[in-house]
N, C-alpha and C positions, 0 to 999 in steps of 0.2 A: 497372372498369379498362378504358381504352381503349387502340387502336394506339399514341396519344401517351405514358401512362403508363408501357406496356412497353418503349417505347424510351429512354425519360429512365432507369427502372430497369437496364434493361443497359447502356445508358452507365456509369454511376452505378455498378455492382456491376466492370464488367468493369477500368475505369480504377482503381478502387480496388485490386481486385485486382494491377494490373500495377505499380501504385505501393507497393504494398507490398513486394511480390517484389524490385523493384528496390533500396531500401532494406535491408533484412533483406542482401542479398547484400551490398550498401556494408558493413553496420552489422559482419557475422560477417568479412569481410576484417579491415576495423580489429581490431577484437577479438583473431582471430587474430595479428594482428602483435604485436597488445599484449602477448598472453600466452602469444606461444611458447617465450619463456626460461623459463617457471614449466610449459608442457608437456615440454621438455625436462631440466628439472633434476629435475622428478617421476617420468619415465621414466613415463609413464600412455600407455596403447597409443591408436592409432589408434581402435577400437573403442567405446573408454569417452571417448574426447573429441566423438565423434560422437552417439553413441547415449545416453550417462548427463549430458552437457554442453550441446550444441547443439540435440540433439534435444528437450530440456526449457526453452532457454535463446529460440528461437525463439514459442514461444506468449507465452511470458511480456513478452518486449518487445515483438510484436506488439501484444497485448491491453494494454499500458501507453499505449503509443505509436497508440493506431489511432484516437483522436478528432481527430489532429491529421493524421496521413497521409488522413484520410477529408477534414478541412477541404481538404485542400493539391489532391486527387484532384477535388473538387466547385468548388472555385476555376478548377483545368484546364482541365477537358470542358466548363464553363459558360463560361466567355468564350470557348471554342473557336468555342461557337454561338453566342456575341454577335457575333464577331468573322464570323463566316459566311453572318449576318443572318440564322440559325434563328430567336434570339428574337424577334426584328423581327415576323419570319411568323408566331409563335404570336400576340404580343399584338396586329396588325393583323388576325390573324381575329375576333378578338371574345372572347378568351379573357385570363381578368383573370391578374393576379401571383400571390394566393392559390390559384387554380385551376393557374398554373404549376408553385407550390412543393409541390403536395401528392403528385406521386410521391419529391420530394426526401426528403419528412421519411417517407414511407412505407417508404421504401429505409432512412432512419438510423433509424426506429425497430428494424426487423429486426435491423440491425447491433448496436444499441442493446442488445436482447435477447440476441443472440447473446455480446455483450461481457460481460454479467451474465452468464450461467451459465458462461461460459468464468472468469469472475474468482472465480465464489464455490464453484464445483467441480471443475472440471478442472486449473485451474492450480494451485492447491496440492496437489494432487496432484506435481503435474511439477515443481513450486518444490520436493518435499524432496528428490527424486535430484540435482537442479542445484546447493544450494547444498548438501549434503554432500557433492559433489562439489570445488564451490571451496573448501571448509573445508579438505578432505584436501589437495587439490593447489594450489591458487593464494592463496590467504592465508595471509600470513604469522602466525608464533607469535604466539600472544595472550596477552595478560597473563593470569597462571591464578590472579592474587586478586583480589579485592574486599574494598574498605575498608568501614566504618558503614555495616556495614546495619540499616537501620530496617523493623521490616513486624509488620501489624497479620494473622497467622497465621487469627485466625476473632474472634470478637465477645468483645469484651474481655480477650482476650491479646494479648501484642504481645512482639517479640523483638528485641535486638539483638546484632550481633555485629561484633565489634570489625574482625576480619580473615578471611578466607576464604577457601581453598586449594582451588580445585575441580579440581588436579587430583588429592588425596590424600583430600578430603570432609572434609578436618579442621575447625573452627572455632573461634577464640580467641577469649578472655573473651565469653562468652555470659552474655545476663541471660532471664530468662523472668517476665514478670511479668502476673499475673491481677488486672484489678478489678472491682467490682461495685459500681454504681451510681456512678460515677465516683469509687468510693475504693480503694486497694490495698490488696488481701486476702494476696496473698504474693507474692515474689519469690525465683525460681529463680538463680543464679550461680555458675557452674563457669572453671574454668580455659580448657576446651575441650571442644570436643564431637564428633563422628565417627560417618560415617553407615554402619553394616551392613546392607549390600547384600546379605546372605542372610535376615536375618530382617526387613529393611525394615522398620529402629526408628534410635535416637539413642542412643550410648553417652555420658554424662556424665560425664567426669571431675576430680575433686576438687570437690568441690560442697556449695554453702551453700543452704541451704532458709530464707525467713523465713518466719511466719502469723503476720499482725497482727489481733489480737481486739481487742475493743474495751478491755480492761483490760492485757493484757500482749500479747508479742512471745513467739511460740518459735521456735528454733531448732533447725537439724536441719544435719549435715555426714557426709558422710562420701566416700569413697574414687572409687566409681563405680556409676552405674546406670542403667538402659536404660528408655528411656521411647519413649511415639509420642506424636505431635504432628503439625499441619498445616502441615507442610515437608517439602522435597524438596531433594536436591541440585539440582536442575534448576531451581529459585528462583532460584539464585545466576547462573544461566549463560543466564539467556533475554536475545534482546535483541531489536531490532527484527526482524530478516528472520524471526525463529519465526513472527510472525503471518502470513507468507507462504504457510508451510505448512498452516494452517487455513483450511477449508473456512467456510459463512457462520453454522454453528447452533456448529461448535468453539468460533471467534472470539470469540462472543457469550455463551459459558459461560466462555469465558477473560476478559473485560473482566468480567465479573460477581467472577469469582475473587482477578484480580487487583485490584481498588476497594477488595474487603474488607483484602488484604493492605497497600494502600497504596504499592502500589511505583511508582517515579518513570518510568516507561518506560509509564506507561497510557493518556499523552497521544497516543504513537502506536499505541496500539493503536485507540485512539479512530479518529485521523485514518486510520488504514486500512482500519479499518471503513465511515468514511461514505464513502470514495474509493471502493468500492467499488459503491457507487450513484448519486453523483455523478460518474465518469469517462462510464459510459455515458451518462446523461442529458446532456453536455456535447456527445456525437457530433450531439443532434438541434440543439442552440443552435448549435454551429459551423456548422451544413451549412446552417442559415436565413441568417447572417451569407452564407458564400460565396456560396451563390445570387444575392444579394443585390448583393454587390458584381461576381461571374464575369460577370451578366447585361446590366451597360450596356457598351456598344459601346465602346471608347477607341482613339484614334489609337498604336499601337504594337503591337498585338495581344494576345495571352495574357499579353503579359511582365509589363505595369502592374498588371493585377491580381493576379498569379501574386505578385511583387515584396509588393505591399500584403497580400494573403494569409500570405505569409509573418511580415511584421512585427506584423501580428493574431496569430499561430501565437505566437510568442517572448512579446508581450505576454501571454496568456492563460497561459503556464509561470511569465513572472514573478509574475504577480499570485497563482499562485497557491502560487507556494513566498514570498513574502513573507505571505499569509494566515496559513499557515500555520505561521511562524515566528512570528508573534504569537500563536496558539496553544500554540507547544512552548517559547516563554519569554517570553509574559507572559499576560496572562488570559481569551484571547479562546479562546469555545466551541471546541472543535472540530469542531463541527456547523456552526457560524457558518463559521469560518474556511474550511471545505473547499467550502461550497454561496455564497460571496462572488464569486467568481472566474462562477459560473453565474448568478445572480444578476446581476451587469454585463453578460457578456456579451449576457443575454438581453434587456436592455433598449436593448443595441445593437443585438441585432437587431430589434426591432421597429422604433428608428425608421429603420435601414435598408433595412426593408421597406417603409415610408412612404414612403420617398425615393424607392424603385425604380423605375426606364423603367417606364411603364403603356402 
């Protein structure tokens, strides 16, 4: 590491820094405007909007939003010295682009790292005080049933249930049915079902049992009975933001969990698990891109490329919530879909490195 390296790095770390700061303060105004009739109708103190809200609410959009504050920060400071004739000075000593760009990507790898362990440990930590927070005070009521649920409980059971009341744990017309070797051995069917939170089992009420042998059928009915099985009230009520609160090994015992069950929410659990590897790795594609473009000289100063910077920024969001929309309703990977948007990028930036003032 030379004089030169450690200067592009403090540039680089300090302008990010002050770009962020600035933002985050824009981002928590808005906010606050947005949802101070939902802190005032809550009567929730000063205290806990501070400390159980904002103070959980800041890492998390941070570390969402920093590939692209990091693009906007390295856009900046780099045409700052285009425009100052820095670069000019580097590459008229005898120093190539590759040689230019490598405190850049040294600085976003850092970042890079720092973004993974902030996304796969810390902030789910901080994502479950924040959004039990907005559950209590700023969302409104939520529908407390669910229609046809379908779910494959463990390996060769599967259940359905017609309706579901999660705020009382009741369930109507429930079927339970077992098969082996892809033929049905029995099936379970009750009225309704209700989960006892003391001895964490299922009350069955009025209930039909079938066991189909290979010469007859028996049946079995009676009144109510208390069985355990691979369900949870908490089945019924997970949605997306839950995975926010899992850390990287929960996640991944959760996507295992839920496959088997077959629940229709696993496509984002999917897509939030690869983001979680793919956001960071996007900081180092960005920052090759700005380089790239912040470094040739243009008759207007910072603005041109700031301006283009920007429209690369928006571009990289669309492409990559349109990805990903073909992923969460139609067939496309979600491994595909999350690492497409990186994948382009990256092949823009190499031949924008190609291009670049030598």
């Amino acid at each position: 590491m030379k004089r030169f390296d450690w200067y592009i790095i403090k540039k680089f770390l300090s302008t990010f820094l002050f770009t962020l700061s600035l933002i985050l303060v824009i981002v928590i105004v808005f906010d606050i405007s947005e949802k101070i009739d939902d802190f005032l109708r809550s009567e929730v103190s000063l205290n806990q909007i501070v400390f159980q809200y904002y103070l959980n609410f800041i890492p998390y959009f941070a570390n969402l939003f920093s590939p692209l504050f990091i693009f906007i920060s390295v856009i900046y400071f780099t045409s700052k010295m285009a425009s100052n004739s820095e670069i000019i000075a580097i590459l008229n000593s005898g120093m190539s682009f590759t040689r230019l760009i490598r405190p850049f990507i040294v600085s976003a790898i850092f970042l890079a790292i720092i973004s993974f362990v902030f996304g796969n440990f810390i902030i789910p930590e901080t994502n479950k005080e924040r959004i039990d927070f907005e559950n209590k005070y700023i969302k409104r009521k939520q529908n407390k049933r669910v229609k046809n649920i379908h779910l494959q409980i463990q390996k060769d059971q599967y259940i359905y249930i017609e309706s579901y009341n999660k705020s009382k744990d009741i369930g109507y017309k429930f079927t339970l049915e077992n098969f082996k070797e892809n033929a049905l051995k029995s099936k379970l069917s009750a009225n309704y079902i209700q989960y006892d939170t003391i001895n964490k089992n299922w009350i069955i009420k009025d209930y039909l049992i079938r066991i189909y042998n290979e010469k007859n059928e028996e049946i079995t009915k009676g009144r109510q009975i208390d069985t355990v099985i691979n369900l949870k009230p908490s089945d019924f009520s997970k949605n997306k933001s839950l995975v926010e609160t899992m850390g990287m090994k929960e996640l991944n015992e959760f996507i295992v969990e839920e496959e088997i069950k077959g629940t229709s929410q696993i496509i984002f659990h999917k897509i939030e698990k690869y983001k979680r590897l793919a956001n960071p790795f996007s900081t180092i594609v960005l920052t090759i891109i700005a380089v790239a473009i912040g470094s040739r000289r243009l008759r207007g100063g910072a603005g041109i490329p700031l301006s283009i910077g920007l429209i690369i920024s928006f571009g990289y969001i669309l492409f990559m919530q349109i990805s990903t929309t073909f992923a969460t309703n139609g067939n496309l990977s979600p491994l595909i879909a999350v690492w497409i948007p990186n994948i382009v990028f990256m092949v823009i930036a190499v031949l924008l490195v190609k291009t670049a003032p030598k």
